[in-house]
NUNUDREN-193203 format. One line per 5 residues: number of its first residue (from 1); for each residue x, y, z of C-alpha. Coordinates in steps of 0.1 Angstrom, whole numbers, always signed. Each point is the difference from the previous one (the first is absolute). Layout:
NUNUDREN-193203
NUM	X Y Z  ... $
***
This chain:
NUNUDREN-193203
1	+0 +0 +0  +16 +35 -8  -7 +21 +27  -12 +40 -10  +21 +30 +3 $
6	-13 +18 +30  -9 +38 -11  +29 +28 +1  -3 +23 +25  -13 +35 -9 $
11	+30 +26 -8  -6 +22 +32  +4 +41 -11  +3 +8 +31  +30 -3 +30 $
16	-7 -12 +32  +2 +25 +26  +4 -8 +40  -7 +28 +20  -16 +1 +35 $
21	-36 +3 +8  -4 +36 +26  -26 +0 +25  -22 +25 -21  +2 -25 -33 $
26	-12 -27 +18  -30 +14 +16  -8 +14 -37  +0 -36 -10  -22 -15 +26 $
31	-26 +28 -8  -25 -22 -15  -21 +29 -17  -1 -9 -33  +29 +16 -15 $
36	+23 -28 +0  -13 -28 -23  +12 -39 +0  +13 -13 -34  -31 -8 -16 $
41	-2 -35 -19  -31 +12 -27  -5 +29 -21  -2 +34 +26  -32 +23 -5 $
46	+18 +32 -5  -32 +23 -7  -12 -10 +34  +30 -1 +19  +3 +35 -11 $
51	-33 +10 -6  -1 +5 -33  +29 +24 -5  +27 -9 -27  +31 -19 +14 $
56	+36 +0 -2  +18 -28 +10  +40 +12 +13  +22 -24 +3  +28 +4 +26 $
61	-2 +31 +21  +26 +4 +30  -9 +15 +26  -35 +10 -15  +6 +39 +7 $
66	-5 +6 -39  -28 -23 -7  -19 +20 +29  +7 +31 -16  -12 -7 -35 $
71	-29 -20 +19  -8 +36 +17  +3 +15 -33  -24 -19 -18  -24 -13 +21 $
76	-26 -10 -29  +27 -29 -6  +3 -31 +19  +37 -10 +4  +7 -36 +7 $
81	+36 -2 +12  +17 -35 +1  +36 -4 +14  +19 -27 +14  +15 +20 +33 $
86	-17 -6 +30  +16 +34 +21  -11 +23 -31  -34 -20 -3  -4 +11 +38 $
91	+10 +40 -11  -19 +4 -27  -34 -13 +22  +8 +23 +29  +5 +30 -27 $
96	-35 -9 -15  -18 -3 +34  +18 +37 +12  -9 +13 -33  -35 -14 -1 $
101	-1 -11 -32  -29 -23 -11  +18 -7 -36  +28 -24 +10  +1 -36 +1 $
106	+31 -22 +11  +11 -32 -13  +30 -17 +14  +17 -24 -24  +17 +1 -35 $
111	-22 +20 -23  +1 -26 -31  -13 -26 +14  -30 +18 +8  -6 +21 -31 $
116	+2 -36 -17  -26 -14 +25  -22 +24 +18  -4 +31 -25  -20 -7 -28 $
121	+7 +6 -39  -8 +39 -1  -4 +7 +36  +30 +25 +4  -5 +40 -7 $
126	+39 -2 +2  +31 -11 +14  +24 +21 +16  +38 -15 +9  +20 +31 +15 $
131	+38 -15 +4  -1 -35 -8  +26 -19 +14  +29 +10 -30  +23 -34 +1 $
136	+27 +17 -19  +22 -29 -4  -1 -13 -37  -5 -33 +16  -31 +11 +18 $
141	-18 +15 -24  -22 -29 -6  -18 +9 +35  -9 +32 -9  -38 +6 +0 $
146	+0 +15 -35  -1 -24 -19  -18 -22 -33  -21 -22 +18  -14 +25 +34 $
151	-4 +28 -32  -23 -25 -7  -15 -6 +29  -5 +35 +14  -18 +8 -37 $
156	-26 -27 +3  -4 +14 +37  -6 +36 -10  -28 +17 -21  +4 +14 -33 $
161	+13 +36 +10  +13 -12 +31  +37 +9 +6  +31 -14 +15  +22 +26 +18 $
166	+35 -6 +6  +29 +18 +15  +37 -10 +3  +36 +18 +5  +16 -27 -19 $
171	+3 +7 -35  +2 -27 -11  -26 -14 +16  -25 +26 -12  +19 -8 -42 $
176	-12 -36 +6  -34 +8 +13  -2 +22 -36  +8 -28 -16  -21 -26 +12 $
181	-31 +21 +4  +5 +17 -31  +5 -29 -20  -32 -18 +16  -35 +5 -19 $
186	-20 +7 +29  +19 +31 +11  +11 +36 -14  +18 +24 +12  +34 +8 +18 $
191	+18 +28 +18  -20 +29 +18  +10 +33 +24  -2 -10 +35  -39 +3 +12 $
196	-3 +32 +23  -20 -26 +24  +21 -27 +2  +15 +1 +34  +42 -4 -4 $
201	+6 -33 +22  +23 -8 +26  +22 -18 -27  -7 +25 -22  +20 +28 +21 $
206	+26 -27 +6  +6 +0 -39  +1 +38 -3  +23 +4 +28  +24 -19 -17 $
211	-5 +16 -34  -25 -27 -21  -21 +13 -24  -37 -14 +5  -20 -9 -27 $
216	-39 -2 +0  -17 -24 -23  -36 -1 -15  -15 -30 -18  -38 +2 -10 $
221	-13 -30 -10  -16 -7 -36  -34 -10 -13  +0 -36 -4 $
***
């Protein structure tokens, strides 16, 4: 009998990060309000989740400090935020609770996985990936989120008009998100001017400080 292959691991895009859990991260976690949400297992109802506002899924978001600002900016759009850090997971739901925002929903876990199972074909207003990890070894490159296949993915997840966002300080990072975006027949689009309303990260000013150029990226997705 010849035994199957077992599957390959997914290609993770994003690093590990350790970092302790404070006092005020953890109680932000326990809150059972709402705001937090379990990796769901079927298809998510977005419109009432959000009550029928328009959402942008972000994927990855530090310490959350940015997502709650363009959250507080555009409160007619519901922003669900998936990352993988528990100690930024627990920031970014004490910033929506002090802020009092109603437009905010929290996912822990690695975003692909759940576009591909719990958001349904269409679902997404937009996507929005502010600083994705960079990998700027050649070797690395593979784990970067921009790719073929999650171009893909993200298109049959978002609404014709829908968007993906991106913004990166490595250039190339931001030449191979051109190429792969721009080269894919569900997207148009390329380099814009840095939105007035897009809040400059924490990594952001890190890159600025030591003289990177950021780039901000705009991808509109076709008509079928």
């Amino acid at each position: 009998m010849t035994l199957a292959h077992p599957p390959l691991a997914p290609i993770r895009t994003y690093k590990p990060r350790r970092g302790r859990v404070t006092p005020r991260q953890a109680a932000a976690l326990a809150l059972d309000d709402g705001l937090l949400l379990h990796p769901p297992i079927g298809p998510m109802d977005l419109s009432a989740l959000f009550d029928g506002r328009p959402v942008i899924c972000e994927i990855g978001f530090g310490t959350g400090a940015a997502t709650v600002q363009a959250a507080g900016h555009d409160p007619d759009t519901g922003i669900l935020a998936i990352d993988v850090h528990t100690p930024g997971i627990g920031d970014l739901l004490w910033r929506v609770r002090e802020a009092g925002l109603s437009n905010v929903r929290v996912i822990e876990g690695d975003a692909l996985p759940v576009l591909r199972t719990a958001i349904a074909p269409g679902a997404l207003a937009g996507v929005r990936t502010w600083f994705p990890d960079p990998w700027p070894k050649a070797r690395h490159h593979k784990r970067r989120l921009v790719n073929v296949d999650n171009a893909r993915l993200i298109a049959e997840r978002t609404r014709p008009g829908g968007h993906w966002h991106l913004a990166t300080d490595w250039a190339d990072y931001a030449v191979q998100a051109i190429e792969v975006l721009g080269a894919h027949p569900a997207w148009s689009g390329g380099v814009i001017d840095r939105p007035p309303w897009r809040p400059v990260t924490r990594y952001e000013q890190l890159a600025l400080d030591q003289g990177r150029e950021v780039v901000d990226l705009w991808f509109t997705r076709k008509e079928p």
